[in-house]
C-alpha angles and dihedrals in degrees: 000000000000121000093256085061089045105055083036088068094037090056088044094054098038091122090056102041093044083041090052089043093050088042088059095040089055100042084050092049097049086047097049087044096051093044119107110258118219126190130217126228128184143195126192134222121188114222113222098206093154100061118075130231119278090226111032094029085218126122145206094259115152104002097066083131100061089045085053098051090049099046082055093051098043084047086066094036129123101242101048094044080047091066090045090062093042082047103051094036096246104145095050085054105111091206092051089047079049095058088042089056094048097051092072088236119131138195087276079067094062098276125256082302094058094032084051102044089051087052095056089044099051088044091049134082141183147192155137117283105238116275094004145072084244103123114197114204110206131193128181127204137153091263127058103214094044079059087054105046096047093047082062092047092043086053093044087052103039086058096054100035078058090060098037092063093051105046095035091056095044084052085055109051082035080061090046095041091044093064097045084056090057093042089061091037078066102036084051095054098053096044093058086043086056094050092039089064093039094062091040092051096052090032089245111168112187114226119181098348082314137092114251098257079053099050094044100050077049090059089044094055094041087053095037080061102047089042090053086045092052092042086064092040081053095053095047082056097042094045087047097050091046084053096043103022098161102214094049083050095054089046091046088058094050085044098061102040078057089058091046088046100057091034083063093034082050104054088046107037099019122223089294100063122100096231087054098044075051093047094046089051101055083050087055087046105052085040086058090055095049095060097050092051095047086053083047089054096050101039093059086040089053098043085050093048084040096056087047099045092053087040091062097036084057088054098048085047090050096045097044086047091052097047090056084052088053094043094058101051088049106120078037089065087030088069098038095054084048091055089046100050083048091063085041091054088040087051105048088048079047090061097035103051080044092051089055102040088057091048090054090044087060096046087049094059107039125099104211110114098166082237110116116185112233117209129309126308113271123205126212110226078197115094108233086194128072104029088204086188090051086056106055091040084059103035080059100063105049084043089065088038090051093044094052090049080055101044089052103037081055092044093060095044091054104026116198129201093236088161158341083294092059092038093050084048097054105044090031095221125104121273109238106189135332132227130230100026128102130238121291114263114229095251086045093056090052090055095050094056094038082058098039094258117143124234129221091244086071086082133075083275142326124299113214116205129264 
């Protein structure tokens, strides 16, 4: 079938495929009419992603996907569209518990409260506004003001059922987290009861984090080591008196003007002469004085070395005999530190547990959700459902479809001669020429060979009509 046959039919059967088209637009009018409307009405909550929490001090940040997602999903959940129902009376409507009953369905189903709440969340909606953290909840009914009405009450919910997670969760691990605390307190309390009779069973006093024989041994090294440091310090004094020692200086000096005395009074007077016996004898004198103030010096530089030798040699007695005394109460100290770093341990999970709890009793109390309520509900007076102008439209377009598939169906089960090309198709010889039309316009002849049609001029020459 080329194009030329086709519109030929199309413009044969034009009454059947307009009166098919009409017949749809008219069975979809009457449908969309007779449909139930329902009309939308929204409320708005804006998302404050960006502030962190009071508490936690943590915020949203990156997955402000996967909140979003949830927010939406707690929106059409049970137990939000639950408190909706409590809220608006539903269940206690005897012409609601009339439709429920109606409905066959009994309480194994859930019960009114179940049948109604599925009712409010297939009916609601929710999402972003575009390019913000705005999310707009949606529900659609047959009356405007019950939209309306239950839009308010979905908002009202979802808020408090916000709050309610949060806090409610933060009151249950406080709970949890409460009896651990009290679990350590007691663990605590018998472990430094533990460690209390243990030091009075083996007469441990605790002195500085240690326990006394430690902290002794401790003082007695400290003051091992000072005496050893002042021992040093002793000697460089000791050896500096006995090297510059004043009084044997001063000796030394008179000593030496004597010598240089009797060496003059010598050469002069000789060894016999009476000047020279006096001079000698003060010589044997001063020497005589020298040597009693050199033994003075070192006597008082060894009694001070002395006092500090044995003073060190006490301290190295106490403090070996000190360290025997430690040693041997070794596994005694060994158990006891055990026994201290155990309170520690039971102290630190104490404060801890209490810490926490604490933490988890302030988030349970606190109000802020991150949810803030935007305006007031607005309903559309405008039904969103059916688009009665969508319909026809459509209803329009598969009517002319319809009506061609019906033109053409009808066309092949009573087949017409409507020119040359059905003729020639028929008799299934070519059409020479044919009588009673008048010669192709140039535009027509185009048309025919743009369509497949032949021409007369195919032929030896063209045939004019008789």
């Amino acid at each position: 079938m080329t194009i030329i046959q086709f519109l030929r039919i199309l413009a044969a059967r034009w009454k059947m495929i307009f009166g098919v088209m009409l017949a749809c637009m008219a069975v979809a009018t009457v449908v969309a009419v007779s449909l139930p409307k329902r009309y939308p009405a929204s409320a708005r909550v804006l998302l404050d992603v960006v502030k962190p929490d009071p508490v936690t001090g943590q915020s949203v940040g990156r997955d402000v996907r996967g909140y979003v997602n949830t927010q939406v999903q707690l929106i059409r959940d049970m137990r939000v569209a639950g408190a909706v129902v409590d809220k608006l009376g539903w269940a206690n409507d005897p012409g609601t518990i009339a439709s429920y009953e109606a409905s066959g369905r009994t309480e194994a189903d859930g019960g009114i409260r179940s049948w109604l709440g599925q009712q409010i969340i297939d009916g609601t909606s929710a999402g972003l506004v575009s390019g913000s953290t705005i999310l707009e909840i949606q529900y659609q009914s047959s009356d405007p003001e019950r939209s309306k009405q239950v839009v308010s009450a979905i908002r009202d919910a979802f808020v408090t059922t916000a709050l309610d997670f949060r806090t409610d969760s933060a009151d249950r691990s406080s709970v949890w987290f409460q009896e651990q605390a009290e679990k350590n307190r007691l663990a605590l309390a018998a472990s430094e009861s533990a460690l209390a009779r243990y030091m009075q069973e083996n007469s441990i006093i605790m002195a500085g984090g240690m326990d006394g024989e430690s902290a002794k041994l401790a003082q007695l090294q400290a003051a091992l080591q000072q005496a050893r440091g002042q021992q040093s310090t002793t000697d460089v004094v000791v050896a500096g008196r006995l090297a510059n020692d004043p009084v044997t200086d001063q000796l030394q000096l008179q000593l030496a003007t004597i010598e240089d005395e009797l060496a003059l009074a010598g050469s002069r007077l000789g060894s016999a002469h009476p000047s020279y016996k006096a001079i000698e004898a003060r010589r044997n004198t001063l020497r005589s004085q020298i040597g009693r103030a050199q033994s003075s010096s070192r006597a008082g530089v060894s009694a001070l070395s002395g006092a500090v030798q044995q003073s060190v040699r006490k301290l190295e007695s106490d403090m070996e005999a000190q360290s025997k005394l430690v040693l041997e109460r070794k596994p005694v100290i060994d158990e006891l530190v055990r026994l201290s770093r155990e309170v520690e341990l039971r102290r630190q999970q104490y404060e801890s547990s209490a810490a926490r709890t604490a933490q988890l009793r302030l988030e349970a109390d606190v109000t802020e959700t991150g949810l803030v309520v935007l305006g007031d509900p607005v309903a559309s007076k405008t039904p969103s459902y059916p688009k009665v102008n969508l319909i026809i439209i459509m209803s329009a377009l598969f009517g002319l479809f319809l009506g061609l598939l019906a033109a053409v169906i009808s066309e092949f089960i009573a087949r017409r001669v409507r020119g040359e090309e059905d003729l020639s198709y028929a008799t299934g010889v070519p059409v020479l020429v044919t009588v009673g039309t008048s010669s192709s316009s140039p535009l027509r002849l185009r048309l025919q060979k743009l369509f497949g049609r032949r021409s007369s001029d195919d032929g030896d020459g063209e045939l004019q009509a008789i």
